[in-house]
C-alpha atoms as one frame of an Amber mdcrd trajectory, in Angstrom:
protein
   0.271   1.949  23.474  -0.806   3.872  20.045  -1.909   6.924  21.761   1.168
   6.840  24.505   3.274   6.707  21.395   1.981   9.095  19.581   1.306  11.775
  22.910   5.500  11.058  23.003   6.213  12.266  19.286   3.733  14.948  19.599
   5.368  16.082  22.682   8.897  15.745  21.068   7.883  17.421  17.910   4.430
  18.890  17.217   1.084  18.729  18.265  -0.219  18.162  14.700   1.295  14.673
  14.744  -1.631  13.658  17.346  -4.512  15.878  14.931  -3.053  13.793  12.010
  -2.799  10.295  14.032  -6.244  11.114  15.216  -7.700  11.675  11.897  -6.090
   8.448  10.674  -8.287   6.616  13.358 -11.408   8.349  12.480 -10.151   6.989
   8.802  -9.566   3.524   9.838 -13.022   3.309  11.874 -14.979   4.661   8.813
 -13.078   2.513   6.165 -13.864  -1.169   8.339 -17.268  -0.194  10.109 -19.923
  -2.031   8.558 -22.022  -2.692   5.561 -21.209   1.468   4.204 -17.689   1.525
   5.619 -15.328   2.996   2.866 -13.985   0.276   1.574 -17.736  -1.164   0.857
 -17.805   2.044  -1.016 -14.710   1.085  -3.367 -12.524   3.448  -1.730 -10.035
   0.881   0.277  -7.277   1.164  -2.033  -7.235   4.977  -1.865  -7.545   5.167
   1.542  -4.870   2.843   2.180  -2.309   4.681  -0.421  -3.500   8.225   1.357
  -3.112   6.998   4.814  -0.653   4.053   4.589   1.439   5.666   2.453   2.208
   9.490   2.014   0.561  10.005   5.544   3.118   7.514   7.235   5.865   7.974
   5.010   5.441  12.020   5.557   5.078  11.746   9.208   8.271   9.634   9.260
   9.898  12.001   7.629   8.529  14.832   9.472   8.912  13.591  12.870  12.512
  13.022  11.992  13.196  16.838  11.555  13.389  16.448   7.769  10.708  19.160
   5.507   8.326  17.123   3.554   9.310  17.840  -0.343   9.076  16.224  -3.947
  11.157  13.324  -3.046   9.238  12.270  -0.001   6.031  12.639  -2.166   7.634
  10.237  -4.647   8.824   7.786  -2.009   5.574   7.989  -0.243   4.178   7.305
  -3.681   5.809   3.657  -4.068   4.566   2.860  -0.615   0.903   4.318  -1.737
   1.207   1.688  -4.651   2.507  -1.355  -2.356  -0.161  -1.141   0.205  -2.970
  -0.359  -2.634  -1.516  -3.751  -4.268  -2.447  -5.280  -0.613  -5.323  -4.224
  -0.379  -6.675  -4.708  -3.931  -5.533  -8.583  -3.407  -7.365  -9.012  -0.492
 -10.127  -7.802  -2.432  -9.966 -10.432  -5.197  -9.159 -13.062  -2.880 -12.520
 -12.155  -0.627 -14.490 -11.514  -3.861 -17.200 -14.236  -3.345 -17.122 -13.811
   0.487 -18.041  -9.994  -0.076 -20.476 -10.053  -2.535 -24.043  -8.973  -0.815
 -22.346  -7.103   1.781 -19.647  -4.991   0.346 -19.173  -3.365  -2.364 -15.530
  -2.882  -3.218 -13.514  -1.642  -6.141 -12.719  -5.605  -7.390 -16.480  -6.093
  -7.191 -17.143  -2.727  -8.626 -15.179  -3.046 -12.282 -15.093  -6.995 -12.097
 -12.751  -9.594 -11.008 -10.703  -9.567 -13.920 -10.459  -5.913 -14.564  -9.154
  -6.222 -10.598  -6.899  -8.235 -11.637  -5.505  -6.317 -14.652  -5.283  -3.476
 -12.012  -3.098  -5.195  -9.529  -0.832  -6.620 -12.427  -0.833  -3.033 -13.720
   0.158  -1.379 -10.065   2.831  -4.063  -9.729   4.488  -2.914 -13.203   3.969
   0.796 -11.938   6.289   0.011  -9.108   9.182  -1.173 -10.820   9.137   1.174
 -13.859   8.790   4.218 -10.964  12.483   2.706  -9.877  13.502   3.048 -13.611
  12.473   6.100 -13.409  13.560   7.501  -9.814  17.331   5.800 -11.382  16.875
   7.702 -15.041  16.329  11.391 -13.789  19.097  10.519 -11.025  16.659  10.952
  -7.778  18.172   7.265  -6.460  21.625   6.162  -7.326  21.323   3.066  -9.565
  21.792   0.813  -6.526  18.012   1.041  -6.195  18.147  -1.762  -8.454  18.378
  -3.774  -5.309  14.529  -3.230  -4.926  14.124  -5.548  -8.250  15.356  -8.877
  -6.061  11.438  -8.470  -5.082  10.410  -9.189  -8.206   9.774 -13.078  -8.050
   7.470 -11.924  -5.356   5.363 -10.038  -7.471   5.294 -12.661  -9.765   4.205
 -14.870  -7.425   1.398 -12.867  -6.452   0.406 -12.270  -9.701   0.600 -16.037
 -10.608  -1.793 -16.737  -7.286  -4.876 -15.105  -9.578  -4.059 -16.834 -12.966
  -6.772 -18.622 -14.949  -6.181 -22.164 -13.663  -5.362 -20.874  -9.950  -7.015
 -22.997  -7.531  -9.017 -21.917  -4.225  -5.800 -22.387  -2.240  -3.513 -20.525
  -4.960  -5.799 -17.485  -4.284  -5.647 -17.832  -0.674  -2.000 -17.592  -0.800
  -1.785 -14.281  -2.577  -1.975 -12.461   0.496   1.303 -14.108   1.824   2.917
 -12.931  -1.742   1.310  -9.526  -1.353   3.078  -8.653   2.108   6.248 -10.204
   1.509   6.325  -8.165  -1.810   5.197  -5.299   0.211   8.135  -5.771   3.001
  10.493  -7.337   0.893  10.255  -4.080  -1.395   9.837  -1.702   1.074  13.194
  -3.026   3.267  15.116  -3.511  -0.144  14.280   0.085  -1.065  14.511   2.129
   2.567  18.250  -0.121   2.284  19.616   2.084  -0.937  18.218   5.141   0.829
């Protein structure tokens, strides 16, 4: 269905939809296959923000007829940090599971500095808002996106000192309803 898809938008728009779609596969092979895939390599997170994020969120806006400019970059850069915050919690949660046969950026500078990371890309998030509001590149309505805050919170909370087994488990239901509570909040005040 992928490929029929995307053979449709290329058809409808360009033909370097399917060379970018088809690179994105070649991406999402190499970052999952095996013991030296890319994310064993500590490169998940900036895969995923390249490819999940200002690849998608250009090609959306692309496809749609629009020119890709600063504002899409800056867009595309809040979904870069949402799906790195996914991906970087999956990583904590799976730390002990990987060890031995990955290698990836939580294992890399420690669980804790992993943490400090994700708590530090959630922050980003909302002060890029604060920012987008200040220099007037979203109307102040974008404050809407902060009702995903508690969800955040949550997320963070699932790695705290005393979290249990189970609490960690859980942060990967807070990290994707952060993710598409956020997202939907945000693409709303667009």
């Amino acid at each position: 269905m992928a490929v029929l898809l995307g053979t449709w938008i290329s058809i409808q728009t360009t033909w370097w939809i399917a060379f970018i779609g088809t690179i994105g596969i070649l991406v999402g092979f190499a970052y999952s296959a095996g013991q030296h895939s890319l994310a064993s390599l500590g490169l998940g997170e900036i895969v995923a923000a390249v490819f999940l994020g200002f690849v998608t969120t250009g090609l959306g806006y692309s496809v749609q007829g629009h020119a890709i400019n600063g504002l899409v970059l800056i867009i595309a850069f809040l979904f870069a940090l949402l799906i790195a915050t996914m991906i970087l919690t999956i990583n904590i949660r799976d730390f002990k599971k990987d060890q031995g046969y990955r290698n990836t950026l939580a294992m890399r500078i420690g669980r804790q500095s992993a943490i400090r990371l994700l708590t530090g890309l959630l922050i980003t998030i909302y002060l890029c808002v604060m920012m987008l509001i200040f220099f007037q590149i979203v109307s102040w309505t974008a404050m809407i996106t902060f009702l995903a805050l508690p969800l955040a919170y949550r997320l963070r909370w699932s790695f705290r000192n005393t979290a249990t087994r189970e609490n960690e488990m859980r942060a990967m239901k807070w990290a994707g309803w952060h993710h598409w509570a956020f997202g939907l909040l945000f693409v709303l005040e667009l």
